[in-house]
Every structure is written in C-alpha cells, then in structure tokens.
VOGU-3710 file (C-alpha; in Angstrom, 3 decimals, decimal comma):
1> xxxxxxxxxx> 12,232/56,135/-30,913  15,210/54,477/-29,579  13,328/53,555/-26,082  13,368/49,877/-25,744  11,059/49,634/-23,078  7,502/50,656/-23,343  6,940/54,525/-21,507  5,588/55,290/-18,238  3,288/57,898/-19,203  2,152/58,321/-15,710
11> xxxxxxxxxx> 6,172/59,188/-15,198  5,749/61,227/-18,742  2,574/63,084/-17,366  4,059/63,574/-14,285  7,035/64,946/-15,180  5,290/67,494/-17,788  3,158/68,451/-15,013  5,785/69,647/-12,754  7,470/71,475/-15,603  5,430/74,484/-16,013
21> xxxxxxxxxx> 6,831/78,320/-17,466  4,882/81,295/-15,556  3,690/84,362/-17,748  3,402/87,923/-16,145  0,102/87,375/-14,799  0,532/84,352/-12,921  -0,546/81,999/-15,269  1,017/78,865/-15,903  1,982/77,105/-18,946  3,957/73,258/-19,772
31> xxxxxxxxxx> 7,346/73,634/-21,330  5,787/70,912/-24,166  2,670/72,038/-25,794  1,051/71,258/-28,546  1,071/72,522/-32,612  -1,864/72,139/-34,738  -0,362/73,467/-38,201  -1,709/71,562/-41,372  -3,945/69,308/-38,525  -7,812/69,251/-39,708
41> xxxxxxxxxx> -6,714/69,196/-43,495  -7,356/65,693/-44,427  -10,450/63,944/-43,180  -9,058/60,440/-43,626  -6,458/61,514/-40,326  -9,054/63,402/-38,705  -9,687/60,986/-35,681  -5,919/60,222/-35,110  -5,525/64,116/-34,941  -7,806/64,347/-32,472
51> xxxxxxxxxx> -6,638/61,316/-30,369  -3,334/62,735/-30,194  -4,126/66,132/-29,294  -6,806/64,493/-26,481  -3,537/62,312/-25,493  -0,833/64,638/-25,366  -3,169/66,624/-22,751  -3,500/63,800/-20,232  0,291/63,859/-21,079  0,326/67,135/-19,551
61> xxxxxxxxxx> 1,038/69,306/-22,987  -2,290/70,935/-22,338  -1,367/73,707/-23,922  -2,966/73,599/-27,968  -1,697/76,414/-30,520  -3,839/76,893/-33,626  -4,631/79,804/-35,519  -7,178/81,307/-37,945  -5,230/81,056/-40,906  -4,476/77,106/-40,298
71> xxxxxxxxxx> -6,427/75,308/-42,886  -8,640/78,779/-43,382  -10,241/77,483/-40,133  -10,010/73,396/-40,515  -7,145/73,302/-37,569  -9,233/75,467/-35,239  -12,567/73,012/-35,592  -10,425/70,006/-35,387  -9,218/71,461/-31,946  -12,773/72,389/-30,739
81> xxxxxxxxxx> -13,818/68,767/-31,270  -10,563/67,359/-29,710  -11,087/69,519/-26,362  -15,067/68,227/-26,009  -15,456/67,603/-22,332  -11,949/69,145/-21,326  -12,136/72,765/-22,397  -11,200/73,433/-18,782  -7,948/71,332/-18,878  -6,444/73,263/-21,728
91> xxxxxxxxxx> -4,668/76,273/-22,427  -5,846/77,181/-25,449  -4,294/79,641/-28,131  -5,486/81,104/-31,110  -4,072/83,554/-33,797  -5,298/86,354/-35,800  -4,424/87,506/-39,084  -2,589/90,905/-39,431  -5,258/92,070/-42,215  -7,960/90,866/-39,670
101> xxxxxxxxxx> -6,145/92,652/-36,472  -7,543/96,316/-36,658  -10,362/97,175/-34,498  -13,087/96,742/-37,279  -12,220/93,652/-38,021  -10,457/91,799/-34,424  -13,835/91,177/-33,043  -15,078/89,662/-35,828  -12,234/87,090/-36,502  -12,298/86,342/-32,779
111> xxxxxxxxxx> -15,537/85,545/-32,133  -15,667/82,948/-35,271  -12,264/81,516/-34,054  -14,613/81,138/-30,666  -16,970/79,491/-32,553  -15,354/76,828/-34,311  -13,459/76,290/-31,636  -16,560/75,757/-29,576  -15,918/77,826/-26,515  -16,336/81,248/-25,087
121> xxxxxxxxxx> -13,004/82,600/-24,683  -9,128/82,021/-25,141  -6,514/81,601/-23,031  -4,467/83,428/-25,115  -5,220/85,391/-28,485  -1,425/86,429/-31,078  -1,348/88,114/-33,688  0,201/86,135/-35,986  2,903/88,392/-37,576  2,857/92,110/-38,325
131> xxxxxxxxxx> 1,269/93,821/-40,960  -0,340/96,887/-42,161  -2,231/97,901/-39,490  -0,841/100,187/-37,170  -0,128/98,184/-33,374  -1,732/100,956/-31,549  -4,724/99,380/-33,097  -4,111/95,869/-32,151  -3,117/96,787/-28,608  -6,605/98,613/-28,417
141> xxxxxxxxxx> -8,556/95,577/-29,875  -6,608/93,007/-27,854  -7,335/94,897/-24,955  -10,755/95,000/-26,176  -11,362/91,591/-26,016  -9,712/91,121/-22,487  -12,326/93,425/-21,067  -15,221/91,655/-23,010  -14,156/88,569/-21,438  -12,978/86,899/-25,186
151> xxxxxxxxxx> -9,708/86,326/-24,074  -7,828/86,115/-21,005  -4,575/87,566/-22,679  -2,823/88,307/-25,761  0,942/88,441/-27,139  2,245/88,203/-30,628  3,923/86,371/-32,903  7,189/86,649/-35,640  7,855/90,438/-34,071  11,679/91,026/-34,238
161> xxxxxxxxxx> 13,559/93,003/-31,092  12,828/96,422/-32,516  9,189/95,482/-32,995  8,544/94,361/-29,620  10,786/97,539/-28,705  7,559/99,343/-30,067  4,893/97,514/-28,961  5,671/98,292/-25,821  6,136/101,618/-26,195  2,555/101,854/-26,705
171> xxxxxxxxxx> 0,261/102,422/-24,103  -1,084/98,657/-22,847  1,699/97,329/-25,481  3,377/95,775/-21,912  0,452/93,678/-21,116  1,949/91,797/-24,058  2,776/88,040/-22,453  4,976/86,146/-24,560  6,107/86,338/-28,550  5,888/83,079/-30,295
181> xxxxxxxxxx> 8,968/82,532/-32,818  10,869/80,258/-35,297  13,317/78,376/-32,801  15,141/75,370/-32,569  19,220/73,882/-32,281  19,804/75,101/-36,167  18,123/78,405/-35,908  19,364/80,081/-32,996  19,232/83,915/-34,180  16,776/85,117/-31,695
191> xxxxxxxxxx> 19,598/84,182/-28,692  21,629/87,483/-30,530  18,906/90,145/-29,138  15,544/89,126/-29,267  16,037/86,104/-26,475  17,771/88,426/-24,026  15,624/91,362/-24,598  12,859/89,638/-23,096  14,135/87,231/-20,500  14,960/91,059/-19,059
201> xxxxxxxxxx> 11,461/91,420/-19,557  10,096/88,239/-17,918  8,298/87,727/-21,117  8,830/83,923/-22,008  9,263/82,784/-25,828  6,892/80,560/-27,093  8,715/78,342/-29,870  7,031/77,029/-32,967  8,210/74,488/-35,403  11,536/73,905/-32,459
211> xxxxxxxxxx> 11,926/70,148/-34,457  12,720/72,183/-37,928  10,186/71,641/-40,386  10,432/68,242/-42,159  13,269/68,415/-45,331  17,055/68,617/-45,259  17,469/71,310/-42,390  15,382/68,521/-40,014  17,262/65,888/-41,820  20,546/67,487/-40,481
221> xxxxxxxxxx> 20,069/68,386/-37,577  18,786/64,446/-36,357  21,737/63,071/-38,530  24,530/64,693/-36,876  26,836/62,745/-35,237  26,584/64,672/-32,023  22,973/64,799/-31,918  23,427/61,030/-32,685  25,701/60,292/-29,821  23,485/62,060/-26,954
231> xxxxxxxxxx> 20,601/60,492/-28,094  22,112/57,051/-27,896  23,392/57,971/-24,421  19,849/59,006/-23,198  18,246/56,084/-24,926  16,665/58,709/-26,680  15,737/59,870/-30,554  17,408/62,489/-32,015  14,069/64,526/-32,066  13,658/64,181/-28,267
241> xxxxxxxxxx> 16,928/65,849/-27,728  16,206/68,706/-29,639  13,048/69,408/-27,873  15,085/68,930/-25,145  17,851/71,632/-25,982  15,108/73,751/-27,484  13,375/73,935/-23,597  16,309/73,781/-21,919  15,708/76,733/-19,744  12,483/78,035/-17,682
251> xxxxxxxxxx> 11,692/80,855/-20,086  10,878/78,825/-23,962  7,674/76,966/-24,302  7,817/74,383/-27,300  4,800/73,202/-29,502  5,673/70,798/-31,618  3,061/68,874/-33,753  2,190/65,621/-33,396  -0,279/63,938/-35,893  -0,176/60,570/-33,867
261> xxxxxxxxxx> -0,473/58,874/-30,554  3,025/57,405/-31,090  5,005/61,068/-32,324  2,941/62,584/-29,363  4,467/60,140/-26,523  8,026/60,439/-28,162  7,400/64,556/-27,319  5,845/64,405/-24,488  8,795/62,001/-23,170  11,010/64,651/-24,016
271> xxxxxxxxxx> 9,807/66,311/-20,673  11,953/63,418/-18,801  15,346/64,299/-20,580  17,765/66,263/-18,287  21,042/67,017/-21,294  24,653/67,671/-18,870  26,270/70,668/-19,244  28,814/69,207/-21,750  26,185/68,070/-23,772  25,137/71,362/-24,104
281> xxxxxxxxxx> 28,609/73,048/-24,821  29,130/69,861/-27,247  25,558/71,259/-29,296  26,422/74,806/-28,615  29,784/74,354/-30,458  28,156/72,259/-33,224  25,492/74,651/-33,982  26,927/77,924/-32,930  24,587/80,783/-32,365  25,522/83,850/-34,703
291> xxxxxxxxx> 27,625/86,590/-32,872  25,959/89,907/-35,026  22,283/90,281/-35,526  20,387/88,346/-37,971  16,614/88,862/-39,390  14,469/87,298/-37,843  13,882/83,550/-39,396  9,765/82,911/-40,500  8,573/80,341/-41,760
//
C-alpha cells in the first residue's frame, strides 16, 4: 500500500457501513465483500484465512462468497469456522454446481453446504454457471429451498444477457436477485448488454475476481501509468483504485479475496476512495469498454 500513515479502521468500517447496495427484497448488502476462492486449501494458512475473513467483517465486508465446488468443500468449512459466534453479522453466500442444481440433487448439495458451513440457512444460494439441467428446474428447487427456510434467496452466476433473458421468462425466474460475473477495469464486456439489462431490472451485479486474477492481465492493469498516477494522487495502491472503479456506482458489489489481515485492510480501505469524474473518463479512455457484444468472460 502506498498509505503512509497507519488506517483508521473505525473510519474504514464506518465508511463500508454506510455504503450498502439494496437487492429487490429489501435486503442490504456492502459494496466490498468478501471472496473465499482457493481459501481452506492449505492448512499451514488456515488461521490467517480465518482472521482475515473474521476482520474484514468488523471492517464492514460482511458479506462472504464461497461455493461448493471451492476446494470440493475446504473453502465452505473454512468459512463456517471463521463466522463462529457471528453467523448473524454476515451475509453469507453459497454456490451450487450445475450437475448438482436439478431438483434430485439441489437439496442434497444444499443441506451439506449448510453443514460445513455450520448454520441453518443462506443468505443467498447461485448457481454457479449453467449447465445441463434445464432452469425451469433450478427455479423450482431454488424456490424450494426458500419455502423450506434453507435459503433466504437465490440468483445465479456466469449467465450471459440472453440467459438471464430466459430465466426470467420462467415462472419465479424474476425472484432471481443479482448475477455474479467476471468484472473489473480490463474486462468491461458485460457494460455492452448484460450491465444495462439489469440496472433496468434493479437487479445489482455481484463482481468476482474485480482485481483480475494474479498474472500479466493483473500485472497490467496496476502497472499502467494512469492507474499509477491516480493512485499516487489518492495516496492509494493501484489495487485500491480498481476496486474503486470496479464499485463505482450503487448497483456492483465486489468480493475480492483477501488471504491476510494486511490485503484485507488495503480492500476494505478501498470503501474511503471517492475517483473525480476525470479520473474516470482518464480510465474509461485507457481501458475502453467494447462497442459490439462480446461473450461473456469466465474464469
């Protein structure tokens, strides 16, 4: 971090606090979260993991993303022994496997999530990205698991425009609350369609990996000059400001990972950063959104 002086995270928690995205139903989320994604896989990091996730909640990024698949189930118990004692301060969200997201099998996978989690329910339930099995289906089993009391919601996850054109199309496919994508400054392809489609929807996007995942596309994107310049300006890192840019407006939820006390202050600090409008237009015009439609990036 470029911060010379050591953070207020009363200010920090404060400030996350106050920043909060509302879904359909009310329900409020932070603009920072919280990504779990290859967390739980080495023992040896296993209490720093869980530090950081326990800090980055009093931080206000109480919202914690994991997922079934993370770790074949390692992420989700790291999380269930990191939110011992708080359940009730987090927002917590778990995804399901396509193969696993019909109604013979949605149940199952839930309630084991549940279980190595170490709660009774989730704030919100994805499927993770679509497969075989028809969406009728998976709107019936989400739906499902609302009325059982398993989850207080669902939405999805990696479903392009005309795929959430579909889903909700489908009866109870509207109850669908947010769609969490690949986004970040050098992957801006979902601002073509997908973006607008569902601002007109009120249905907020929920951005994974919005740092770029570690290697030369990361390495890029904090080395350019630009990026560069604004940070120094903000006594900032390079990272910050592209959290920043990446939850710039009231309708993108970020959830970066953190593995550390120190990476999760440095995110959660983010939450102070206010970019100008001609640092904006300065990004914009570095990394230029596409102008025709472009598949959907996964990762």
């Amino acid at each position: 971090m470029y911060k010379s002086t050591k953070p207020d995270l009363a200010e920090i928690a404060q400030a996350n606090r106050r920043s909060r995205i509302t879904l359909a139903d009310g329900a409020t989320v932070p603009r920072i979260g919280q990504g779990t994604w290859f967390m739980g896989d080495s023992t040896s990091d296993r209490e720093g993991e869980i530090a950081a996730l326990r800090l980055g909640v009093e931080l206000g990024m109480n919202l914690i993303d994991t997922a079934e698949m993370y770790g074949d189930g390692k992420s989700e118990l790291l999380v269930g022994e990191a939110i011992k004692g708080i359940r009730e301060d987090v927002f917590l969200v778990s995804k399901v496997y396509p193969h696993n997201a019909g109604q013979e099998k949605i149940v199952t996978s839930c309630e084991e999530s549940l279980k190595r989690l170490g709660t009774d329910y989730l704030d919100l339930y994805l499927l993770h990205w679509r497969g075989d099995i028809p969406l009728e289906e998976t709107v019936e089993g989400m739906e499902h698991l609302v009325t059982k009391g398993k989850i207080a919601r669902w939405g999805v996850s990696n479903l392009d425009t005309e795929d959430m054109k579909e889903l909700t199309r489908i009866a109870g496919g509207t109850h669908c609350v947010t769609n969490q994508v690949l986004y970040h400054l050098g992957s801006r392809g979902i601002e073509y369609d997908l973006l607008p489609w569902q601002r007109s929807r009120k249905m907020p996007i929920m951005a994974y990996s919005p740092l770029a995942q570690a290697g030369s596309l990361r390495k890029g994107l904090v080395e350019n000059e630009i990026v560069q310049e604004i940070a120094k300006k903000h006594n900032a890192s390079p990272l910050q400001i592209l959290l920043a840019w990446t939850t710039r407006e009231g309708d993108v939820m970020a959830i970066p990972k953190a593995s550390s006390c120190e990476h999760v202050i440095e995110n959660a600090s983010a939450g102070l950063l206010q970019l100008t409008a001609e640092e904006h237009w300065r990004l914009d015009d570095a990394f230029q959104m596409p102008s025709w439609k472009v598949p959907l990036d996964m990762i």
